[in-house]
Rosetta silent file (secondary structure, phi, psi, omega in degrees, C-alpha in Angstrom):
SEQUENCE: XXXXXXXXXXXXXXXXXXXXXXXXXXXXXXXXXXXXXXXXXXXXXXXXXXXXXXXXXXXXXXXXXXXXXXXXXXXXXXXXXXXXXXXXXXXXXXXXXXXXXXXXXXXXXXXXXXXXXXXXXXXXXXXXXXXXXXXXXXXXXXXXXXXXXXXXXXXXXXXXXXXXXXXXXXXXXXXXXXXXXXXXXXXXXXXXXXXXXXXXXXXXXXXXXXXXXXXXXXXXXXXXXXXXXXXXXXXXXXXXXXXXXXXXXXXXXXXXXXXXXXXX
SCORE:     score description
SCORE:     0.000 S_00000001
   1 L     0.000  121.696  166.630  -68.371   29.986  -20.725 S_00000001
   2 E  -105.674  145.057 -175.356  -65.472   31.748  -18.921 S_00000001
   3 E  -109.774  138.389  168.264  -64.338   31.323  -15.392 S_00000001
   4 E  -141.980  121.922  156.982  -62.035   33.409  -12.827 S_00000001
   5 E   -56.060   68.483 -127.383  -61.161   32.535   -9.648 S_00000001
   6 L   -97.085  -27.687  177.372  -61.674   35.706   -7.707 S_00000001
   7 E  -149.528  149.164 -162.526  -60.658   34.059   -4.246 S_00000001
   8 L  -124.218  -36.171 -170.965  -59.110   30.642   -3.541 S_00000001
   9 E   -62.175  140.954 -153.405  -58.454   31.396    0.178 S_00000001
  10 L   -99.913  178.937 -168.963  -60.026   29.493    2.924 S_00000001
  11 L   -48.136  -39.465 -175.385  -62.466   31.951    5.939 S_00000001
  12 L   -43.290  -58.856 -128.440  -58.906   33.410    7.300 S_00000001
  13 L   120.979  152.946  165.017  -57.560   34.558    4.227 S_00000001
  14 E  -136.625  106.723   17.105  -53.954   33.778    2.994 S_00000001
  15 L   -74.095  152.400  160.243  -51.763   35.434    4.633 S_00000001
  16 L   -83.149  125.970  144.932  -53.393   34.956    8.011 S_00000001
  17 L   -32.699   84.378  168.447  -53.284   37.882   10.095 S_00000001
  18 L    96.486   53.732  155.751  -50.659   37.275   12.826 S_00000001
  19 L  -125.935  110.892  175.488  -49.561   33.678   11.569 S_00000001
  20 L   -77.705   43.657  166.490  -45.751   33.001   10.875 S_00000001
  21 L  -115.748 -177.395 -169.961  -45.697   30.193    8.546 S_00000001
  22 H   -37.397  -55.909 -164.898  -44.035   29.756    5.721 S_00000001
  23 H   -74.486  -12.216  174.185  -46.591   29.628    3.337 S_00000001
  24 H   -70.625  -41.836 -165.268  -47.981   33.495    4.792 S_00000001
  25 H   -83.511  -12.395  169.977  -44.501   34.665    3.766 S_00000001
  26 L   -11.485  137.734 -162.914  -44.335   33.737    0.280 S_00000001
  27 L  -131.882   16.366 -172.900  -43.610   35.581   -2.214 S_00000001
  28 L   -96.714  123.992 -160.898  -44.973   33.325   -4.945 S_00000001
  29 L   -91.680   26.168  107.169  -48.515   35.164   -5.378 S_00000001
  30 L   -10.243  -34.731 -156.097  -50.510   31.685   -6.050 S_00000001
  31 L  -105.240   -8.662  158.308  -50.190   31.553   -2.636 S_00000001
  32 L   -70.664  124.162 -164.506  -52.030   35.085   -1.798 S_00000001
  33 E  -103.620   84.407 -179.570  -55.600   33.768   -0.962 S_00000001
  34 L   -85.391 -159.808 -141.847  -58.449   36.374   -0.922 S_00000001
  35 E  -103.539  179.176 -142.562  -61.327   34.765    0.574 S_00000001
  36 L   -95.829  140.785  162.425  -63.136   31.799   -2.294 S_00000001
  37 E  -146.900  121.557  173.278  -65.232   33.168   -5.130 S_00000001
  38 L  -101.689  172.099  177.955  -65.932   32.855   -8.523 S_00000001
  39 L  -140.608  111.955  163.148  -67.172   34.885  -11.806 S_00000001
  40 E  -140.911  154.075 -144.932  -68.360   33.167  -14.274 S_00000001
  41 E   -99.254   95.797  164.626  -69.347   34.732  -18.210 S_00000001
  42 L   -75.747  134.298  159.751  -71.595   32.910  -20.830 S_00000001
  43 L   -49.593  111.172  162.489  -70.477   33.457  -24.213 S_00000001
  44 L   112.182  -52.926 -165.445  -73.083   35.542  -26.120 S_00000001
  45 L   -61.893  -34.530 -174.513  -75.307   35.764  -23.019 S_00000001
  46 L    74.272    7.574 -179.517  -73.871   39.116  -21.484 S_00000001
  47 L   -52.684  141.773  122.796  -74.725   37.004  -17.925 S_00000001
  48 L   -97.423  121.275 -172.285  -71.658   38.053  -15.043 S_00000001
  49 E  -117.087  145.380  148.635  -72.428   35.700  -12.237 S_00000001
  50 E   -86.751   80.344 -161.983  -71.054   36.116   -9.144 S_00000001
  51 E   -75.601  112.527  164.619  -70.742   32.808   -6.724 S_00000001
  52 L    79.593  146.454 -174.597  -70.345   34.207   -3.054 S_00000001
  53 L  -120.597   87.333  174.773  -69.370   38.003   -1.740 S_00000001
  54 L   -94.686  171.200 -171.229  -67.019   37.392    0.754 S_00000001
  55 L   -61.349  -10.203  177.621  -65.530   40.589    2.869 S_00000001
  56 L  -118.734   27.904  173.295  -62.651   40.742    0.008 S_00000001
  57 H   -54.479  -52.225 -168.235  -64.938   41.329   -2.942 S_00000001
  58 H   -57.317  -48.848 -165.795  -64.330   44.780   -3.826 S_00000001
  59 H   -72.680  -26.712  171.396  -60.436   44.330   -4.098 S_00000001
  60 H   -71.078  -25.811  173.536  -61.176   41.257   -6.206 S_00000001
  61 H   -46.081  -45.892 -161.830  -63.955   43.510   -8.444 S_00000001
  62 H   -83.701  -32.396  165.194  -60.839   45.671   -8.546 S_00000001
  63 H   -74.809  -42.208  176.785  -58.272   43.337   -9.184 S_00000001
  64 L   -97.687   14.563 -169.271  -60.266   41.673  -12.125 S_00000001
  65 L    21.114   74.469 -173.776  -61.738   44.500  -13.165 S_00000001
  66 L   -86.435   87.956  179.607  -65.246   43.761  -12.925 S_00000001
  67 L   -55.254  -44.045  166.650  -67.518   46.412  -14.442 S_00000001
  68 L  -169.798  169.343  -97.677  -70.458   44.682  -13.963 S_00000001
  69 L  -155.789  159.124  148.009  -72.797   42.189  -12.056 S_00000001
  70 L  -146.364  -14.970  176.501  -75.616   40.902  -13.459 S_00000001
  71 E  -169.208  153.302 -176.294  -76.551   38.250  -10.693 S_00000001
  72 E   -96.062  153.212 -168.683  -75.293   36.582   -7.453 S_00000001
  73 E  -157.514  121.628  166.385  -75.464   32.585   -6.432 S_00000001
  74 L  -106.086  136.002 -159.039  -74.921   32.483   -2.615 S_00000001
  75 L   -72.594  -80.225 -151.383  -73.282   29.442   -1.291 S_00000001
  76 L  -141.790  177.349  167.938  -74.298   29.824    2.508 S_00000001
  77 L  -122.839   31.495  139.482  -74.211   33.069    5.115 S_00000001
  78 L   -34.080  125.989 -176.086  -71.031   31.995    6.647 S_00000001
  79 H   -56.156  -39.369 -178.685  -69.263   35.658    6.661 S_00000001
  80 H   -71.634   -3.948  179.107  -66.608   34.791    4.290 S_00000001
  81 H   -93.324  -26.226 -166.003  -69.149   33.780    1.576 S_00000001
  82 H  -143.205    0.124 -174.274  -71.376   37.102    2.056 S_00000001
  83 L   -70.023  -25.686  139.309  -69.711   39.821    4.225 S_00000001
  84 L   -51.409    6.851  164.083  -69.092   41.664    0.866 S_00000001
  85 L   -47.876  -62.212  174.958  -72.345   42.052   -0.267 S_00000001
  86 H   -42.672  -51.034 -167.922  -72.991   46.001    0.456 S_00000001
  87 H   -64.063    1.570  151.155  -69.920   46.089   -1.803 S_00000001
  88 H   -76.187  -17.624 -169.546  -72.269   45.641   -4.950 S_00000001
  89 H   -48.239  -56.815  173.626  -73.710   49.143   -4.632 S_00000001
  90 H   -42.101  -40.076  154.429  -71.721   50.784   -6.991 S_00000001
  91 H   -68.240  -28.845  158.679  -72.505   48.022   -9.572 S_00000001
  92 H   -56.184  -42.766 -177.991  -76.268   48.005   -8.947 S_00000001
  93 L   -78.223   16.759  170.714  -76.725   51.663  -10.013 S_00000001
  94 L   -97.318    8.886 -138.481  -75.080   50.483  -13.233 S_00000001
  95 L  -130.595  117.171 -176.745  -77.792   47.738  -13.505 S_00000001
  96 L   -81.699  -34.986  165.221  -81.527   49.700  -14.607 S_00000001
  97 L   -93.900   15.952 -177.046  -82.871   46.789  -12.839 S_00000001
  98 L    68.518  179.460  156.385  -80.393   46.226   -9.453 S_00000001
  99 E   -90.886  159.634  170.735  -78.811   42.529   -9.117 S_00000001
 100 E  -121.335  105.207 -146.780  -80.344   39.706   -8.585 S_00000001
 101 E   -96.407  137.552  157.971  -79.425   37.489   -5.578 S_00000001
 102 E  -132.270  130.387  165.744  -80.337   33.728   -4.969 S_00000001
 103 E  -124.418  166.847  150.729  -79.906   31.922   -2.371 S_00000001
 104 L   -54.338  153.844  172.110  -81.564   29.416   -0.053 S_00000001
 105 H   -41.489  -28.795 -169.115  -84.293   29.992    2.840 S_00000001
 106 H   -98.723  -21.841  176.684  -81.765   29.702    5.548 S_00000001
 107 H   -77.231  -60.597 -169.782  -79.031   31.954    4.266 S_00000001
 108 H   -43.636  -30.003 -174.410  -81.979   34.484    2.584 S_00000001
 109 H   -93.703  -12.756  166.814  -83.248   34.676    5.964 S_00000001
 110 H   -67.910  -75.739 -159.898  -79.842   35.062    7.743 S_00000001
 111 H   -51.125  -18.291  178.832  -78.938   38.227    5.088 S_00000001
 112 H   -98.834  -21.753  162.462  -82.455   40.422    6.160 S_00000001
 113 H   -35.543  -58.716 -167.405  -81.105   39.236    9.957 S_00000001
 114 L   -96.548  -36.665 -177.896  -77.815   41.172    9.556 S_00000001
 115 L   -93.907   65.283 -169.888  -78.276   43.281    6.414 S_00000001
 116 L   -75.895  -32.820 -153.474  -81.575   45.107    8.049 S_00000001
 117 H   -70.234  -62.111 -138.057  -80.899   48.122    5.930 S_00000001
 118 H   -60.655  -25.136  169.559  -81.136   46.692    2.774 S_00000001
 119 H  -115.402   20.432 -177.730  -84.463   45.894    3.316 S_00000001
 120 L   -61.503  131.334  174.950  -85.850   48.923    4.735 S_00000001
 121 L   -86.014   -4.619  170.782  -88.707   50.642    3.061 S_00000001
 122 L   -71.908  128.195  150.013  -87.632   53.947    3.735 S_00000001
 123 L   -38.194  115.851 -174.639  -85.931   55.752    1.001 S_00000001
 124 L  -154.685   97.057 -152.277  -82.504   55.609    1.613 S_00000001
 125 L   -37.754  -44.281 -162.199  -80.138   56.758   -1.756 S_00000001
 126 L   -52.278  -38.753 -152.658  -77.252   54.633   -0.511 S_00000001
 127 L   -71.809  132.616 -160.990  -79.136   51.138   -0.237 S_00000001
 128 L   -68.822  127.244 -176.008  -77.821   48.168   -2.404 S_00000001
 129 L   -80.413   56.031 -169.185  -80.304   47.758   -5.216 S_00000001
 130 E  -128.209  122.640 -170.556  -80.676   43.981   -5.056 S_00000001
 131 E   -74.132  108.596  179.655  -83.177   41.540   -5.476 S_00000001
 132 E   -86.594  138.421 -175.506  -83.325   38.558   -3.295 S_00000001
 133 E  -146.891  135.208  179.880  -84.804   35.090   -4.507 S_00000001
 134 E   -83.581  156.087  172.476  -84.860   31.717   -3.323 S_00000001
 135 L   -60.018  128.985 -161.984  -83.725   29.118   -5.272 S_00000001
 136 L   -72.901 -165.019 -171.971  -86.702   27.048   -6.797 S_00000001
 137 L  -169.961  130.964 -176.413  -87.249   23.761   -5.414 S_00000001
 138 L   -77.669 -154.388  173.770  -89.574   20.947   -6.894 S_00000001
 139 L   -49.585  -37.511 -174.229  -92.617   19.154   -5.282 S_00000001
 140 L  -100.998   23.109 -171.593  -90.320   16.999   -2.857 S_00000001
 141 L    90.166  -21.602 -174.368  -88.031   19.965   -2.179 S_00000001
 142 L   -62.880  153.031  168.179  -84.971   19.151   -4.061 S_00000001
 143 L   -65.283  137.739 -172.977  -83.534   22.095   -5.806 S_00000001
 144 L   -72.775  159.006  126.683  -84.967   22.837   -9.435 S_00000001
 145 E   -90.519  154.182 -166.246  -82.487   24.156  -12.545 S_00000001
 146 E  -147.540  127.037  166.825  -83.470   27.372  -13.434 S_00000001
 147 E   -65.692  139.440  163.471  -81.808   29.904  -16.711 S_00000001
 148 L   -98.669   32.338 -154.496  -79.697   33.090  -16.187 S_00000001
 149 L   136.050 -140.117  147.027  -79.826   34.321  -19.490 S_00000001
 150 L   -87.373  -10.406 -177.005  -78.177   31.730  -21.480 S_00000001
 151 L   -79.856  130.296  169.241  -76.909   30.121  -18.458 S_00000001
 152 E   -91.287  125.234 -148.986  -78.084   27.041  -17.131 S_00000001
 153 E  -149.737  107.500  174.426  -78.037   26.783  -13.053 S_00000001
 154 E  -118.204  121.842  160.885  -79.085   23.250  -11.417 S_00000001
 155 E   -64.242  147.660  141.982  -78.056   24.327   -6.998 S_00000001
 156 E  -111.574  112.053 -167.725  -76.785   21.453   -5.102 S_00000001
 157 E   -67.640  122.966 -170.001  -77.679   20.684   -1.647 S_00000001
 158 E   -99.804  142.198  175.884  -74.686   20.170    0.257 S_00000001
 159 E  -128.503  100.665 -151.584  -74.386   19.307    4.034 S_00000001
 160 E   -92.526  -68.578 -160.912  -71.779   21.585    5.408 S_00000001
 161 E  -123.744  130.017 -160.707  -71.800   21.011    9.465 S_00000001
 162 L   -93.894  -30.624  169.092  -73.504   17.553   10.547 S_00000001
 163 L   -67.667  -32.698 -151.785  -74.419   19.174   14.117 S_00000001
 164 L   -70.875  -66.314  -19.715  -76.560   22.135   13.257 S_00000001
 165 L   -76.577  131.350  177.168  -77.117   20.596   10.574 S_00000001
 166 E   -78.476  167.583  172.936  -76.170   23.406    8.434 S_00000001
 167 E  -139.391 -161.937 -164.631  -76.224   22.820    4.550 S_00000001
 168 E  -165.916  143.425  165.120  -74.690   24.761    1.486 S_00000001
 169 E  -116.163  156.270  162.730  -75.171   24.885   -2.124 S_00000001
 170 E  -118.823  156.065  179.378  -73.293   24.142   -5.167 S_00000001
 171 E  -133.568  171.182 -172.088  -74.295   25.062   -8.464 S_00000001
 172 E  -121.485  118.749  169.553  -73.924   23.314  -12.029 S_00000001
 173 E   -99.718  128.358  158.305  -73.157   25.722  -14.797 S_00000001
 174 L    41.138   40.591 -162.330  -74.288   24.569  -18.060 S_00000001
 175 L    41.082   61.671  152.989  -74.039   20.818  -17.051 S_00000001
 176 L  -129.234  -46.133 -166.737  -70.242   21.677  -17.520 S_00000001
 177 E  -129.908  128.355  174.093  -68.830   23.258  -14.459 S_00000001
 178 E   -95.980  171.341 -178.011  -69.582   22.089  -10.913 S_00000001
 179 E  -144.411   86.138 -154.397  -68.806   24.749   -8.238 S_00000001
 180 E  -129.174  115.073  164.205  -68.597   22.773   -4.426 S_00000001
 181 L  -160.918  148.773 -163.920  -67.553   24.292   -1.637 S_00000001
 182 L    43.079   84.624 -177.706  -67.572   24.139    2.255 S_00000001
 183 L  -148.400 -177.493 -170.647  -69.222   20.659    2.797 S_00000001
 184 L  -151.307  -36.029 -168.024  -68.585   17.792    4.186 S_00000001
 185 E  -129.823  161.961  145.711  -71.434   15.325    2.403 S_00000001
 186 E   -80.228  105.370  157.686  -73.451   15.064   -0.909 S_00000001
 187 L   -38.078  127.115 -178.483  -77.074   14.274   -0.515 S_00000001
 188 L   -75.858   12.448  171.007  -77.322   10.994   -3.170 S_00000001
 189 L   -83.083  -17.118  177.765  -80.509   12.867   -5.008 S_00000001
 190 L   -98.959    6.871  172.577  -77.822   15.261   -6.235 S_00000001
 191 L   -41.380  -65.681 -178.095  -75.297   12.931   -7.491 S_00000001
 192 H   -27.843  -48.583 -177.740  -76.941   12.534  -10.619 S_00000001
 193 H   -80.379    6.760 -171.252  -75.951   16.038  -11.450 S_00000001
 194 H  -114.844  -11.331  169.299  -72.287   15.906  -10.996 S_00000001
 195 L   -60.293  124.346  179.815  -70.968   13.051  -13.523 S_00000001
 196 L    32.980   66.691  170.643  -68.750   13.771  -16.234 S_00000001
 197 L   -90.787 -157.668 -171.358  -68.645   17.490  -16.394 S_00000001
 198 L  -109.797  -47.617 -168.369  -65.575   19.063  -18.242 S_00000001
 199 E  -144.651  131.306   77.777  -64.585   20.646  -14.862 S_00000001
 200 E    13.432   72.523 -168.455  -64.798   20.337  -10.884 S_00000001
 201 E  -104.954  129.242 -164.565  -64.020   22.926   -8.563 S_00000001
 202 E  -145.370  142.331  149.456  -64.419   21.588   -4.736 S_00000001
 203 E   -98.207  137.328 -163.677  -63.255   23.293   -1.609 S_00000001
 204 L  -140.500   91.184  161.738  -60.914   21.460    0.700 S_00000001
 205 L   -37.859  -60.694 -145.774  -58.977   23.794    3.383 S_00000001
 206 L  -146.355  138.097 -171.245  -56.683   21.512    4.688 S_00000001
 207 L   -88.469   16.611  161.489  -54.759   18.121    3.999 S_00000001
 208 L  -115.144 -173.522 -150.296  -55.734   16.554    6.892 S_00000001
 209 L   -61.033  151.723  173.962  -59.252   15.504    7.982 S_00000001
 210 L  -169.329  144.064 -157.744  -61.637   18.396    9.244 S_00000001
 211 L   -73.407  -12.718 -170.075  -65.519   17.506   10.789 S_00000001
 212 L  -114.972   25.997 -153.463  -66.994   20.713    8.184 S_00000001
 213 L  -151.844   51.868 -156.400  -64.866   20.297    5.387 S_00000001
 214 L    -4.590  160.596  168.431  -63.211   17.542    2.593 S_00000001
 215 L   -86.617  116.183  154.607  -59.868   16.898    3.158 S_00000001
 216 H    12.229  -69.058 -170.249  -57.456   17.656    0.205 S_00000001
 217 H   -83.494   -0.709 -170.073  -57.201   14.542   -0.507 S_00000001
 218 H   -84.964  -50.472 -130.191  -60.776   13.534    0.029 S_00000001
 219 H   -82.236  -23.474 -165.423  -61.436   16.295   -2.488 S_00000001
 220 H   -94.718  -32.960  168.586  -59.017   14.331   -4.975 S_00000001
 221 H   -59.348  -51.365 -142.443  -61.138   11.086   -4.470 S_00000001
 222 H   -93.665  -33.068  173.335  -64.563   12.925   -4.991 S_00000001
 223 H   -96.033   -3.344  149.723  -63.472   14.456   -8.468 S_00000001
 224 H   -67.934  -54.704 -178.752  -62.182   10.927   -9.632 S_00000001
 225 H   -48.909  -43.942 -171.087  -65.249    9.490   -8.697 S_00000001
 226 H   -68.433  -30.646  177.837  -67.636   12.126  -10.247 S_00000001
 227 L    96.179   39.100 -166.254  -65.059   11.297  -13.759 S_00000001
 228 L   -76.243  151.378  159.085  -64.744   15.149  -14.003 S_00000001
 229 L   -80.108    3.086  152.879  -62.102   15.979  -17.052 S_00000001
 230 E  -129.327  108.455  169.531  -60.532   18.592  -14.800 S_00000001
 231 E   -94.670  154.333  169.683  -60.632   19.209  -11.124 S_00000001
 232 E  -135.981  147.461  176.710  -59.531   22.213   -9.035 S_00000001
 233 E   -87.354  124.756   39.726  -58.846   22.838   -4.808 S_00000001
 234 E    15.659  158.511  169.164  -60.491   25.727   -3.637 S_00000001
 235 L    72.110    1.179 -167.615  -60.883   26.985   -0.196 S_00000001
 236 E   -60.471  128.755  151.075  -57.104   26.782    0.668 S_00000001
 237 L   -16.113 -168.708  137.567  -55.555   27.077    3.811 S_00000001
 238 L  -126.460   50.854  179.641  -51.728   28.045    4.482 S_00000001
 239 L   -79.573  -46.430  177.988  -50.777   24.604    5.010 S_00000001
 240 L   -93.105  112.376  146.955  -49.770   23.852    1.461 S_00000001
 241 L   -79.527  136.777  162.377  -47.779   26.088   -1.085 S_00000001
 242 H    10.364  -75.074 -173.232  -48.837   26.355   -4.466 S_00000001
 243 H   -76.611  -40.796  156.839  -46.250   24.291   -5.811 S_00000001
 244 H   -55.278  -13.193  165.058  -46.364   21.283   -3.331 S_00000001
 245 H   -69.604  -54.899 -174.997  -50.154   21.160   -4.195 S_00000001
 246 H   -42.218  -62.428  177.561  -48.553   21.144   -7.684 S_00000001
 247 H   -53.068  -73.716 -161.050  -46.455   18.136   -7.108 S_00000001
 248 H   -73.334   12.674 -178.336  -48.840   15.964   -5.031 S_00000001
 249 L   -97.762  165.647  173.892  -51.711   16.148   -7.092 S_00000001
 250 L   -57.976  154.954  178.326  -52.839   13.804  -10.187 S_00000001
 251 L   -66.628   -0.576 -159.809  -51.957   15.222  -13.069 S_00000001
 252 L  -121.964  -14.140 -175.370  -55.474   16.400  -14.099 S_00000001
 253 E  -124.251  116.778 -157.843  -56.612   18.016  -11.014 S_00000001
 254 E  -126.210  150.192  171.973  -54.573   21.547  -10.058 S_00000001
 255 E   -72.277  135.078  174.107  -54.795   23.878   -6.855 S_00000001
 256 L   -70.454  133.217  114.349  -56.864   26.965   -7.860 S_00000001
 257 L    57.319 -122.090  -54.522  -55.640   30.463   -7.891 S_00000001
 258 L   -21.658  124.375  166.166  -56.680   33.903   -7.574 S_00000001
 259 L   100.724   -6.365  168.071  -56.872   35.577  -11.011 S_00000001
 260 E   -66.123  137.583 -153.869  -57.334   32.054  -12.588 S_00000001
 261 E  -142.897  107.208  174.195  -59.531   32.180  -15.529 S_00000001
 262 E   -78.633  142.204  144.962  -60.965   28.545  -17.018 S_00000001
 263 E  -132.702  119.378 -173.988  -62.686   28.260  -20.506 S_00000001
 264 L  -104.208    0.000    0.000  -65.191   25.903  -20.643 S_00000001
């Protein structure tokens, strides 16, 4: 199973758009953020999954040179997780069957809210060829695993904003690779699924405290505890450069990327 980092970058972006700190001016590109994403490849399978479409998908399609799509995993409908979506067309007509999107009830129903075209029954040449599906769910509701392919997919319900309360999923690749980002709690029915993987990718913005979000360092607790054999930081701010992430972290757990590419 191969991984790439397609965005690392927290909703801003890295650089921020009219913000003068250090870490905007950089010239070390670790610290150019596009907004958090992932790709990831089963050996064998011909699967491309795509976790989240944020508004800087195409230049990451284009930067990683991503030919083709074969399905989508939507975190949430927060804009930086889906405002790239339209930006699949061109890869849908390469797909005799469109993509195939999953998500939850509350995001699937935010995406025909904003994205009315998409679901229009009118013939309309332009319109993204992509199939939306909720994520199964058993008898008491918890999320199901379900196959991509060869790919193995268990979602994790996540609890992102405690007022709403909004939630978020993470997915589990092939009981190997967790994928967690923009939360704040784990439900304990999903624990179970998160123990001794090979690798741990969690988003954490910022190294102090934040009411929707792990801390840095909380994020550094939560992949010792699960006993992952790798962890990675997602989601970054521009509080930290690259290499000061580099320094203060355990030796086993590294700041993520853009253009980073795991094999698990």
């Amino acid at each position: 199973m191969n991984v790439t980092v397609l965005g690392s970058g927290t909703s801003s972006g890295v650089p921020v758009v009219g913000k003068h700190t250090p870490v905007n001016h950089s010239s070390d590109p670790r610290d150019k953020r596009l907004r958090s994403s992932i790709r990831v490849e089963t050996s064998g399978g011909g699967e491309s999954i795509i976790v989240d479409t944020g508004p800087d998908f195409r230049m990451q399609a284009l930067n990683n040179r991503i030919d083709t799509v074969t399905n989508v995993l939507l975190t949430h409908p927060h804009y930086d997780h889906i405002g790239g979506l339209d930006d699949l067309r061109p890869l849908c007509f390469k797909q005799p069957d469109g993509i195939t999107c999953y998500s939850d009830e509350f995001t699937h129903d935010q995406i025909i809210e904003r994205f009315t075209y998409f679901h229009d029954d009118e013939t309309y040449y332009g319109k993204p060829k992509i199939h939306f599906k909720l994520l199964p769910r058993d008898e008491q509701g918890i999320f199901s695993g379900f196959s991509i392919g060869q790919t193995h997919v268990q979602p994790i319900k996540l609890l992102h904003i405690h007022e709403k309360p909004m939630y978020s999923v993470g997915y589990v690749f092939n009981h190997k690779l967790a994928y967690l980002t923009d939360f704040r709690e784990i439900p304990g029915e999903y624990m179970s699924f998160l123990y001794n993987l090979e690798a741990v990718i969690v988003g954490a913005p910022l190294p102090k405290p934040h009411p929707n979000h792990l801390s840095i360092y909380e994020a550094v607790d939560l992949i010792k505890e699960l006993k992952a054999r790798q962890g990675f930081i997602t989601h970054l701010s521009d509080e930290k450069f690259h290499t000061e992430l580099e320094d203060e972290l355990p030796p086993n757990i590294r700041p993520a990327f853009d253009g980073m590419t795991l094999k698990i």
